[in-house]
Backbone bond lengths (Angstrom), bond angles and torsions (degrees), N, CA, C in turn:
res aa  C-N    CA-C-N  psi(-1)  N-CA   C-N-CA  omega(-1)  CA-C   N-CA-C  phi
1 X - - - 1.449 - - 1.521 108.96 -
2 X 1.392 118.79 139.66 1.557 128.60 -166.48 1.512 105.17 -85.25
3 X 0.971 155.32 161.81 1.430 156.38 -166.04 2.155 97.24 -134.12
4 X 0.860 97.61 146.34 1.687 99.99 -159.58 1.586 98.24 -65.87
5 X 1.652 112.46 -16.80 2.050 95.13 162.58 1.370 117.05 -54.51
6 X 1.537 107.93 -42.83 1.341 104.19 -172.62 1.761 135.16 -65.29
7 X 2.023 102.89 -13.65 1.034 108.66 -174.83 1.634 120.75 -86.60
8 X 1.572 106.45 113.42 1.421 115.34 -163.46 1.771 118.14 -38.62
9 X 1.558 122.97 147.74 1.260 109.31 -177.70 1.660 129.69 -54.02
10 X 1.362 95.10 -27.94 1.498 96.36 177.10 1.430 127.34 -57.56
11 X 1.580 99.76 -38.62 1.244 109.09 169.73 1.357 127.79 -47.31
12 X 1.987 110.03 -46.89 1.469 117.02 160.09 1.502 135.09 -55.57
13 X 1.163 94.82 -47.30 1.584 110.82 160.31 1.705 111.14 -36.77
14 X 1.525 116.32 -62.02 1.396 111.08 -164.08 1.638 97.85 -90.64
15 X 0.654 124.18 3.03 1.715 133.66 174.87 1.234 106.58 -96.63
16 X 1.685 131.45 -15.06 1.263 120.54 157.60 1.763 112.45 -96.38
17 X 1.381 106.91 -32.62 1.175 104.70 177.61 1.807 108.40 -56.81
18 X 1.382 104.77 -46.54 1.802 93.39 -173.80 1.639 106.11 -55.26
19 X 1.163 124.47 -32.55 1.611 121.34 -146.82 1.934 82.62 -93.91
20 X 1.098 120.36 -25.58 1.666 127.67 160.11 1.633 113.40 -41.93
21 X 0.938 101.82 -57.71 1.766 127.61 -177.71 1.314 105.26 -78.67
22 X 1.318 116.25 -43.87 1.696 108.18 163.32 1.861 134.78 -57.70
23 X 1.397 99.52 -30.78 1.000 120.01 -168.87 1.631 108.82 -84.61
24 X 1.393 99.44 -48.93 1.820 112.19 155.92 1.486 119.36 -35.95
25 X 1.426 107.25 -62.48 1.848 132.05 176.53 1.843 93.42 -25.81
26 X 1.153 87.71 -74.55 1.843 122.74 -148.54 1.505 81.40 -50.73
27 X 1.927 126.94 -73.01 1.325 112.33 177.05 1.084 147.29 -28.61
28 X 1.452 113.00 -52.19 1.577 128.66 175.32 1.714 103.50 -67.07
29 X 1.079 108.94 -38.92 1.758 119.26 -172.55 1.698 98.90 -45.39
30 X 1.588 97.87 -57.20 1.873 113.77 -179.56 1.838 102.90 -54.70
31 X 1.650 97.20 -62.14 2.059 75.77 -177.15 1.365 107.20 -60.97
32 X 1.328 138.64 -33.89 1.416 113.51 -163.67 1.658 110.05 -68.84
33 X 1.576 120.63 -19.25 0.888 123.16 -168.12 1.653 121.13 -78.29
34 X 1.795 90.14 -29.98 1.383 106.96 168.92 1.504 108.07 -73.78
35 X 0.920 131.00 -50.25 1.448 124.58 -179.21 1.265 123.10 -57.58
36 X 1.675 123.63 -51.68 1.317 118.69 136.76 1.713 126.39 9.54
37 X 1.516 89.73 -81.65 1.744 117.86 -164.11 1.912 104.92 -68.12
38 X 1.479 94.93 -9.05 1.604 94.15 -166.73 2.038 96.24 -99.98
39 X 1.517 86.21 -33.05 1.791 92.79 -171.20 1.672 91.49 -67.33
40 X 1.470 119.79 -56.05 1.364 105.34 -166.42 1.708 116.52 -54.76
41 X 1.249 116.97 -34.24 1.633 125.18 179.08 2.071 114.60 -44.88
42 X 1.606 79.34 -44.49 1.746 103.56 174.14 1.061 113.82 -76.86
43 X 1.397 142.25 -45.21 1.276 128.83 157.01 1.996 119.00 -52.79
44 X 0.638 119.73 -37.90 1.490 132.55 169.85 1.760 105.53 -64.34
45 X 1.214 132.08 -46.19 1.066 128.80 174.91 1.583 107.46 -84.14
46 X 0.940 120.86 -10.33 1.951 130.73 160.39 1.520 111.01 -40.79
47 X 1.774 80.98 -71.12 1.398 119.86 -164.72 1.633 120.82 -51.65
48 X 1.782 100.68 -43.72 1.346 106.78 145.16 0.777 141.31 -66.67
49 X 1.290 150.06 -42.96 1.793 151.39 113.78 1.477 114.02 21.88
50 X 1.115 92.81 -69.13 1.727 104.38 -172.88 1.558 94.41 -81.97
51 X 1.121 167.71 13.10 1.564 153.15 -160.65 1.846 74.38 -135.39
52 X 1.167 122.74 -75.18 1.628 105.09 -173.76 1.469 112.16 -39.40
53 X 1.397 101.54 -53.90 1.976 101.43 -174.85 1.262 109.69 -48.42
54 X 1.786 129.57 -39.69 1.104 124.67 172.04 1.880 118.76 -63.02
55 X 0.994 97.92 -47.72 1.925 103.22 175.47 1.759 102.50 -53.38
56 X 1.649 109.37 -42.46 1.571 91.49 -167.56 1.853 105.88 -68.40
57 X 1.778 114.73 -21.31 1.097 124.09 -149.32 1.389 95.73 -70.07
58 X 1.884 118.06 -43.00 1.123 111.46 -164.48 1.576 116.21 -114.39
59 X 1.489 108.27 32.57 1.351 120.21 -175.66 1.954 99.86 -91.38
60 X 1.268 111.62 126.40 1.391 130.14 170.67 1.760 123.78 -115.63
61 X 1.651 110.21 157.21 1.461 89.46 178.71 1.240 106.35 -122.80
62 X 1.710 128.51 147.11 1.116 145.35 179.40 1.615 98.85 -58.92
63 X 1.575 94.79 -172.58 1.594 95.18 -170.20 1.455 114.01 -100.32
64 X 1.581 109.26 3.29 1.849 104.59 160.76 1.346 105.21 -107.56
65 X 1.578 124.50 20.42 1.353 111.81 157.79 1.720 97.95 112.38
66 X 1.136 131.50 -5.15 1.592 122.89 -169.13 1.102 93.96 -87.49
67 X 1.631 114.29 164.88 1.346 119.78 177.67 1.874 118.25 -105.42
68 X 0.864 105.26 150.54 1.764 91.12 -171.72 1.660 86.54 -160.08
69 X 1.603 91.79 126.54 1.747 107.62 -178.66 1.530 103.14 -86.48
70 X 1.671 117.01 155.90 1.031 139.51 -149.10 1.724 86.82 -113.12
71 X 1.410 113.15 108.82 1.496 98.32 157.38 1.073 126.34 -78.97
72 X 1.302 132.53 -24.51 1.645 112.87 163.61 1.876 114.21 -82.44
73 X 1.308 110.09 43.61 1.396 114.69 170.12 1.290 124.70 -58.68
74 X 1.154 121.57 104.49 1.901 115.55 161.21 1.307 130.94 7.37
75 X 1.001 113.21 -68.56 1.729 125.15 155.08 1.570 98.81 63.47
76 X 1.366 101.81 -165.06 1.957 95.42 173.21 1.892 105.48 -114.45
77 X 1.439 79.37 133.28 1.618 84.28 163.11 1.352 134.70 -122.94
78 X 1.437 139.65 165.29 1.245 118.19 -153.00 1.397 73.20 -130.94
């Protein structure tokens, strides 16, 4: 078994460079993960957006003035 004097510099060299590149990995891994976590929040706040726009779309008023939504309302369709 080699004792770490014996292991040539190059070897150290690319043994810091990988754990370099590892350390890079792991960073970008975290923003993509954050960005991820931020896009899904925004789609969810979309989703609500558009579900009110649909309630206001198909909300009507009776004849003393109350409002009462239309379930087969127009709404948006794709």
């Amino acid at each position: 078994m080699q004792s770490k004097g014996d292991i040539p510099e190059t070897c150290d060299e690319l043994l810091e460079a990988c754990k370099q590149v590892l350390f890079e990995c792991k960073y970008l891994t975290q923003i993509n993960a954050k960005s991820v976590e931020q896009g899904q929040l925004r789609l969810v706040h979309l989703r609500n957006l558009m579900m009110e726009l649909r309630a206001k779309e198909s909300m009507t008023y009776d004849r003393s003035g109350r409002t009462s939504g239309d379930s087969s309302g127009k709404g948006i369709s794709a």
